[in-house]
KOLGU-4560 file (N, C-alpha, C; in nm, 3 decimals, padded with zeros to 5 digits):
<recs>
<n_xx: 09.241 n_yy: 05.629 n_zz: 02.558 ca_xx: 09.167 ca_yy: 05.505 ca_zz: 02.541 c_xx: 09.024 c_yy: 05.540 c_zz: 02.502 mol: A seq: 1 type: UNK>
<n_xx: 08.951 n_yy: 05.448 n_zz: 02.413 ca_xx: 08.833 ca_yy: 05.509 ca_zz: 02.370 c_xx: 08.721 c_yy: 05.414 c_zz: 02.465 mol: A seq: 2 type: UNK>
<n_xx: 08.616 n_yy: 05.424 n_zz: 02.448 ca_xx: 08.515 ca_yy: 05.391 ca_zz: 02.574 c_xx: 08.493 c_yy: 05.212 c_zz: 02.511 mol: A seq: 3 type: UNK>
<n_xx: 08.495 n_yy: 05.194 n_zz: 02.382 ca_xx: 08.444 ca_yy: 05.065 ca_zz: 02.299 c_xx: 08.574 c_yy: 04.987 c_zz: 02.370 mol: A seq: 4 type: UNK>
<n_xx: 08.715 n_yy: 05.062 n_zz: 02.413 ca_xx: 08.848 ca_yy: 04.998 ca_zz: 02.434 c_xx: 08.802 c_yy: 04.923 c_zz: 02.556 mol: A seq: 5 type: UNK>
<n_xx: 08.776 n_yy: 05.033 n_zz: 02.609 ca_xx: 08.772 ca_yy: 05.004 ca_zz: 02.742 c_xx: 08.665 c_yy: 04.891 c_zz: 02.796 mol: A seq: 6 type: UNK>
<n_xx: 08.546 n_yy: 04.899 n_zz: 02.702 ca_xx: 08.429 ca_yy: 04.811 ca_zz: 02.765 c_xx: 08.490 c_yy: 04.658 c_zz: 02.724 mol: A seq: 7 type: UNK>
<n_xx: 08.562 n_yy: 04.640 n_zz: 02.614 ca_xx: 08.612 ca_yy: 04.521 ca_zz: 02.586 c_xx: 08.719 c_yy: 04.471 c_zz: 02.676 mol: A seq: 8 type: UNK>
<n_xx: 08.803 n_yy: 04.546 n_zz: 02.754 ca_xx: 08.862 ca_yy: 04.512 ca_zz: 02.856 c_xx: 08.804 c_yy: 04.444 c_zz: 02.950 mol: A seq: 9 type: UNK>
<n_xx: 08.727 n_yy: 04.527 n_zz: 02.998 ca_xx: 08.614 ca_yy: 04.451 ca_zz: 03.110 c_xx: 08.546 c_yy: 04.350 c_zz: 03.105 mol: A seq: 10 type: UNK>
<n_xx: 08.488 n_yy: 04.342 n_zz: 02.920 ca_xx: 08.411 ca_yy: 04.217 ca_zz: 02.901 c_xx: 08.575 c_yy: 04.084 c_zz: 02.948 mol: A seq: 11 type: UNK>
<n_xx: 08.605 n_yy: 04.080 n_zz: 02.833 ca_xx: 08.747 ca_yy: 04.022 ca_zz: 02.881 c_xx: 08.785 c_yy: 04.000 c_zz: 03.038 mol: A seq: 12 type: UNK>
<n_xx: 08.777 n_yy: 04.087 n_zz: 03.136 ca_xx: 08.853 ca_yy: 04.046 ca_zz: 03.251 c_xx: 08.690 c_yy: 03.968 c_zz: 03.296 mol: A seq: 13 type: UNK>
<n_xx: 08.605 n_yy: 03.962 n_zz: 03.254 ca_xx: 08.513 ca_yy: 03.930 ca_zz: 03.307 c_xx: 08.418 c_yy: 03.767 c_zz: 03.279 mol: A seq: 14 type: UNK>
<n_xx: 08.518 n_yy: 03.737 n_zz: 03.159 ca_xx: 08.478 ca_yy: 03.599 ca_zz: 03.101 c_xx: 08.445 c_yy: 03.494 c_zz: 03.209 mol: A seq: 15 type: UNK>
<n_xx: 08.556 n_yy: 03.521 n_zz: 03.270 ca_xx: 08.541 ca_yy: 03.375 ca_zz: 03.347 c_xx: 08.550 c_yy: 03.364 c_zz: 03.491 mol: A seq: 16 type: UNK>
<n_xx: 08.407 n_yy: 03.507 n_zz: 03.504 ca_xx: 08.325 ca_yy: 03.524 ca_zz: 03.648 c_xx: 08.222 c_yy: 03.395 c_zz: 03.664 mol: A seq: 17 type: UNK>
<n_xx: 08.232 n_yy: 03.368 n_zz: 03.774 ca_xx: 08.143 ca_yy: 03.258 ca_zz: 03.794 c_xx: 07.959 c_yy: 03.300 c_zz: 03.811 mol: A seq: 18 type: UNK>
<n_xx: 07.907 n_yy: 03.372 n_zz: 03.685 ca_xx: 07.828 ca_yy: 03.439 ca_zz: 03.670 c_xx: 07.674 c_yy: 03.331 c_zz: 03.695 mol: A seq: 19 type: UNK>
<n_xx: 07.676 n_yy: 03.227 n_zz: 03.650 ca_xx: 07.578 ca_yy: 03.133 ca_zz: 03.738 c_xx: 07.538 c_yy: 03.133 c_zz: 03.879 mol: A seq: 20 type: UNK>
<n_xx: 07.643 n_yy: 03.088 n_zz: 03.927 ca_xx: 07.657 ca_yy: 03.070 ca_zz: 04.039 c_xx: 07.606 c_yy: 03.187 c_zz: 04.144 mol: A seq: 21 type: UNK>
<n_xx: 07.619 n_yy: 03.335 n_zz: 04.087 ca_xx: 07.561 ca_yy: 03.456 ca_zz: 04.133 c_xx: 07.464 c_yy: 03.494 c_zz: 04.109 mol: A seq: 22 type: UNK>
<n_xx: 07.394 n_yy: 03.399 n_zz: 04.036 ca_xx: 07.242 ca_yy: 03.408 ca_zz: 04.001 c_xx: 07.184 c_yy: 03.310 c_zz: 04.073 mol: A seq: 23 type: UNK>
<n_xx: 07.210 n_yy: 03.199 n_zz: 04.112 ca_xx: 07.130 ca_yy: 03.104 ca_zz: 04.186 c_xx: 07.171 c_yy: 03.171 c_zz: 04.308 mol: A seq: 24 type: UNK>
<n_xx: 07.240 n_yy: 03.239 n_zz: 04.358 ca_xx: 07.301 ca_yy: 03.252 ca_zz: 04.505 c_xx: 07.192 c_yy: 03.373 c_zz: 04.522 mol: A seq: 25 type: UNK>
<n_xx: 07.092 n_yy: 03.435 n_zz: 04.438 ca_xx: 07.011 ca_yy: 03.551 ca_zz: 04.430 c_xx: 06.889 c_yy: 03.490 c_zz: 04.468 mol: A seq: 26 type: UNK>
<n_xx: 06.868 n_yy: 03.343 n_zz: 04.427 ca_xx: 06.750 ca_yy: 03.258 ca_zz: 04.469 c_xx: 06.763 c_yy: 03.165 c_zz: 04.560 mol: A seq: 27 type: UNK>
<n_xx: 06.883 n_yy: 03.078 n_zz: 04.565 ca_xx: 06.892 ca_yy: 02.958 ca_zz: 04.665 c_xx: 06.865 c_yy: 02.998 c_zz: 04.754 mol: A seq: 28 type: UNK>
<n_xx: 06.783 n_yy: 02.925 n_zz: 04.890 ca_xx: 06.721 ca_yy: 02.922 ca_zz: 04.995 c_xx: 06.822 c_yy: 02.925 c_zz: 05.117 mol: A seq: 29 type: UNK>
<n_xx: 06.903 n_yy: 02.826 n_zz: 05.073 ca_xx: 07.035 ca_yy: 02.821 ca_zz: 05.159 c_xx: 07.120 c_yy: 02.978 c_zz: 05.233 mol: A seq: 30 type: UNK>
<n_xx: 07.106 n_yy: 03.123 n_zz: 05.143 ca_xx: 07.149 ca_yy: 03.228 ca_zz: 05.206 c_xx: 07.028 c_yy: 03.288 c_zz: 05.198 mol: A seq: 31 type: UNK>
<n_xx: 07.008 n_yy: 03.293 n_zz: 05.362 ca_xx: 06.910 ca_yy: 03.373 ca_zz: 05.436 c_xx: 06.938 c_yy: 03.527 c_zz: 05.411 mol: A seq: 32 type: UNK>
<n_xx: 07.029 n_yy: 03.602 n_zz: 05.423 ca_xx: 07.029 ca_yy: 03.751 ca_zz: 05.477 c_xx: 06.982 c_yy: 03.767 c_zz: 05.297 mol: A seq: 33 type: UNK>
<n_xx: 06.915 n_yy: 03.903 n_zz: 05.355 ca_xx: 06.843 ca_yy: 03.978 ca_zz: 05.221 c_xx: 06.943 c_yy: 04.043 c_zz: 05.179 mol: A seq: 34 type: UNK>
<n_xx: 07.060 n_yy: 04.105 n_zz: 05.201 ca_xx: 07.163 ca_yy: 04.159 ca_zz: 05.179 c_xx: 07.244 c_yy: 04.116 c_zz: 05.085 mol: A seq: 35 type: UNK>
<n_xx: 07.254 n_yy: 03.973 n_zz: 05.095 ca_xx: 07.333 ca_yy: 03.891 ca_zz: 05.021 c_xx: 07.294 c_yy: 03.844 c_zz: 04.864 mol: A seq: 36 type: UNK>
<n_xx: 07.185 n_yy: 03.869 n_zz: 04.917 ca_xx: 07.073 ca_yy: 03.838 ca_zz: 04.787 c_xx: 07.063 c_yy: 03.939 c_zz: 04.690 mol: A seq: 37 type: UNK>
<n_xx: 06.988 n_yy: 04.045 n_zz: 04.739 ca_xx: 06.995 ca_yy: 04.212 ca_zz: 04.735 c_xx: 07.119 c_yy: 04.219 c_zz: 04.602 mol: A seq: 38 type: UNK>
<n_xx: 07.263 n_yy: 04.169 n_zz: 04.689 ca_xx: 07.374 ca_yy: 04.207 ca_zz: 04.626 c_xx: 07.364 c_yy: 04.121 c_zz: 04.491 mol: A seq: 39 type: UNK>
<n_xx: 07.379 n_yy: 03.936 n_zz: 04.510 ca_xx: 07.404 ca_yy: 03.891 ca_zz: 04.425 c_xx: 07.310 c_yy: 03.954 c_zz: 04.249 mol: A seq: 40 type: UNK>
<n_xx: 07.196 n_yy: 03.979 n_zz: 04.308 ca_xx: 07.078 ca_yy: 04.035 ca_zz: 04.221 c_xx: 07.130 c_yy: 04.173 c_zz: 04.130 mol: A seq: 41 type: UNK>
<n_xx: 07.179 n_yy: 04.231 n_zz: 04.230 ca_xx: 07.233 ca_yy: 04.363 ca_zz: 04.097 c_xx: 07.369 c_yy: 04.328 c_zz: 04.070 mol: A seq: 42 type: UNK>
<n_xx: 07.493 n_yy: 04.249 n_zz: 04.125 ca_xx: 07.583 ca_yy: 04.226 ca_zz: 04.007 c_xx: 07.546 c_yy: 04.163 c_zz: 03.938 mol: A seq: 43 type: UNK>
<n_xx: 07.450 n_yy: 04.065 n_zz: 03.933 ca_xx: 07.431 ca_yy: 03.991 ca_zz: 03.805 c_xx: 07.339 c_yy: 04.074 c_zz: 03.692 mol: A seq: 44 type: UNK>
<n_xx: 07.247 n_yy: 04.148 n_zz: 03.764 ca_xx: 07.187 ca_yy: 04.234 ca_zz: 03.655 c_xx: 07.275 c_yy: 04.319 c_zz: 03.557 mol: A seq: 45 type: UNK>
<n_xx: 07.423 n_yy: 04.394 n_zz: 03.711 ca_xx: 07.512 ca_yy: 04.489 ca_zz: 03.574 c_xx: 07.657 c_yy: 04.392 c_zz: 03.526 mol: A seq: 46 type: UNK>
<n_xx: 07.616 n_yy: 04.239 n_zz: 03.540 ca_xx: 07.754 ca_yy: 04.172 ca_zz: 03.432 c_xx: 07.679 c_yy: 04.184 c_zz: 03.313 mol: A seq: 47 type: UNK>
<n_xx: 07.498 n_yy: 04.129 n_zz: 03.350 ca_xx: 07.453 ca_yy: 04.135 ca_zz: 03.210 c_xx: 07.422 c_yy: 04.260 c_zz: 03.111 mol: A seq: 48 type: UNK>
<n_xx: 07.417 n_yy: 04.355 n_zz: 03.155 ca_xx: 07.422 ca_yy: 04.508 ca_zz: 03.146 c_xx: 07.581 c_yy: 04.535 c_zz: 03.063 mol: A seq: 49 type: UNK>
<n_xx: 07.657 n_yy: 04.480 n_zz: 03.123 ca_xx: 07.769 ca_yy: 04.517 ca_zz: 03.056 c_xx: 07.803 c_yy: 04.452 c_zz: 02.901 mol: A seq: 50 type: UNK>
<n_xx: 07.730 n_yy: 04.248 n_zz: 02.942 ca_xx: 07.742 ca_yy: 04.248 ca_zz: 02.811 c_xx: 07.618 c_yy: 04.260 c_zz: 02.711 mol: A seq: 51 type: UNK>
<n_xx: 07.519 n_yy: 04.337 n_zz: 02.711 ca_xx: 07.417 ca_yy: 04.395 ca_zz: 02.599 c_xx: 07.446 c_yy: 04.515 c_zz: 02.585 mol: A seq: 52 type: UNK>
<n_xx: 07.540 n_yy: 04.590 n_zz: 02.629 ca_xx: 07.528 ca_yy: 04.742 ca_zz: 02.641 c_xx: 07.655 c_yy: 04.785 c_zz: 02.520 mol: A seq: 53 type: UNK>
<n_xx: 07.614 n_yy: 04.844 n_zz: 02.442 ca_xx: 07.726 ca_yy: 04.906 ca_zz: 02.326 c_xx: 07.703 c_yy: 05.056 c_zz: 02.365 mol: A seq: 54 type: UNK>
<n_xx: 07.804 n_yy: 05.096 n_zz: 02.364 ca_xx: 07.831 ca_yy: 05.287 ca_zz: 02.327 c_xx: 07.769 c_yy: 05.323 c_zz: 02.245 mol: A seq: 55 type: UNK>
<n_xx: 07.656 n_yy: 05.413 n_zz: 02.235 ca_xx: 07.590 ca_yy: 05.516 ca_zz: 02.155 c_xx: 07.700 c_yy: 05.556 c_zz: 02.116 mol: A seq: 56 type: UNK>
<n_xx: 07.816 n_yy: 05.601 n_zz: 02.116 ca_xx: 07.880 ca_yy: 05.720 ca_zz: 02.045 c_xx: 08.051 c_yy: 05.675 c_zz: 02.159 mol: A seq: 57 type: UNK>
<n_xx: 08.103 n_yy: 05.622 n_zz: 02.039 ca_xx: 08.266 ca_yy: 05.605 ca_zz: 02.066 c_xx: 08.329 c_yy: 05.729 c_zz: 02.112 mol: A seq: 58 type: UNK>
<n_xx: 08.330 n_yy: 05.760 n_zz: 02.209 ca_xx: 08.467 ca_yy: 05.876 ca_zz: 02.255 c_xx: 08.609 c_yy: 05.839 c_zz: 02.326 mol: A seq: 59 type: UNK>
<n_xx: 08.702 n_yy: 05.933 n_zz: 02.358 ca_xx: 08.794 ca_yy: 05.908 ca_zz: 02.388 c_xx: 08.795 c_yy: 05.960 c_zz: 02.578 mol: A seq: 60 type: UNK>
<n_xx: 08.821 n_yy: 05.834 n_zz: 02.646 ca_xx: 08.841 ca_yy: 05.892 ca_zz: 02.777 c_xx: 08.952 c_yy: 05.905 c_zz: 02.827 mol: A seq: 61 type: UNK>
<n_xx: 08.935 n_yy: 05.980 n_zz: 02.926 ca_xx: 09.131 ca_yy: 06.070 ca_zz: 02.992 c_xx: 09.109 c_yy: 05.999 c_zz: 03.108 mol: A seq: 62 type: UNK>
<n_xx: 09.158 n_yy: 05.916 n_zz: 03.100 ca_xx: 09.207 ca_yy: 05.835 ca_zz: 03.219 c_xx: 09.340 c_yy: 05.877 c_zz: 03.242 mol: A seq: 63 type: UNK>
<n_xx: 09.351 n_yy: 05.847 n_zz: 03.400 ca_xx: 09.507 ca_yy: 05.823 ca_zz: 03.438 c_xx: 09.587 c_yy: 05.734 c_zz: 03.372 mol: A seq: 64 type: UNK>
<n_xx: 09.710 n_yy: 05.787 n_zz: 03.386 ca_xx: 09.818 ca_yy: 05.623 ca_zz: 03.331 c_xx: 09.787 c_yy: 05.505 c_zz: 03.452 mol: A seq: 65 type: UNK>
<n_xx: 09.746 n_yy: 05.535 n_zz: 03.539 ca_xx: 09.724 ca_yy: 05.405 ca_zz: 03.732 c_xx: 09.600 c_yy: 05.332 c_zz: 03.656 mol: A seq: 66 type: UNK>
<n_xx: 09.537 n_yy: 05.393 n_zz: 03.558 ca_xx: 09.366 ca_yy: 05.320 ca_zz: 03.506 c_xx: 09.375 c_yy: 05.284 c_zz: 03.405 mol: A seq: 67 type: UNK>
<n_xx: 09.525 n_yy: 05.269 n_zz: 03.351 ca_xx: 09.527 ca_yy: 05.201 ca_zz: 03.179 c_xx: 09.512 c_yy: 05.074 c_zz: 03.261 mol: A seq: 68 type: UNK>
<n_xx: 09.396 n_yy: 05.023 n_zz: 03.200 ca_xx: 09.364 ca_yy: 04.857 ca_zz: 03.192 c_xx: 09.431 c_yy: 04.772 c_zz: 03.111 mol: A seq: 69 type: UNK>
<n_xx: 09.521 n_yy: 04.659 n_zz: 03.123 ca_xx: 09.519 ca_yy: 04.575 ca_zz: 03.022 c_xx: 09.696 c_yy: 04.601 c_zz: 02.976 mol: A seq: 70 type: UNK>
<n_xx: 09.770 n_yy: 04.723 n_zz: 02.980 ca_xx: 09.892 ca_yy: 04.777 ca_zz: 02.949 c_xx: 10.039 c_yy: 04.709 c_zz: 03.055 mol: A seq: 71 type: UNK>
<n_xx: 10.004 n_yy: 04.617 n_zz: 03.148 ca_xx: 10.060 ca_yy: 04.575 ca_zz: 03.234 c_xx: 10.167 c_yy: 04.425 c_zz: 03.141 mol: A seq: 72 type: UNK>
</recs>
């Protein structure tokens, strides 16, 4: 599988994360613990990370056959 394969998988399984909602949950007042916040704050930083981010340089990765994404 090549790495461009693979990131499009992910974008794909990832469409229809409720990616709003994990951004206000980083600010709303309503969750107190800093933890929660903390968290919502960097998945939302690396969904958006994932989708601005292109491969410098297409290679091929050796994954297991248990980590073919998408082959099911």
């Amino acid at each position: 599988m090549r790495a461009t394969e693979l990131l499009e998988i992910i974008r794909d399984e990832l469409k229809d994360y409720p990616i709003e909602y994990l951004r206000n949950k980083a600010t709303d007042e309503r969750y107190t613990d800093p933890l929660v916040k903390k968290l919502a704050k960097y998945n939302s930083e690396v969904y958006d990370e994932i989708y601005s981010s292109e491969p410098e340089k297409d290679f091929e990765l050796n994954l297991p056959d248990l980590l073919e994404v998408g082959d099911s």
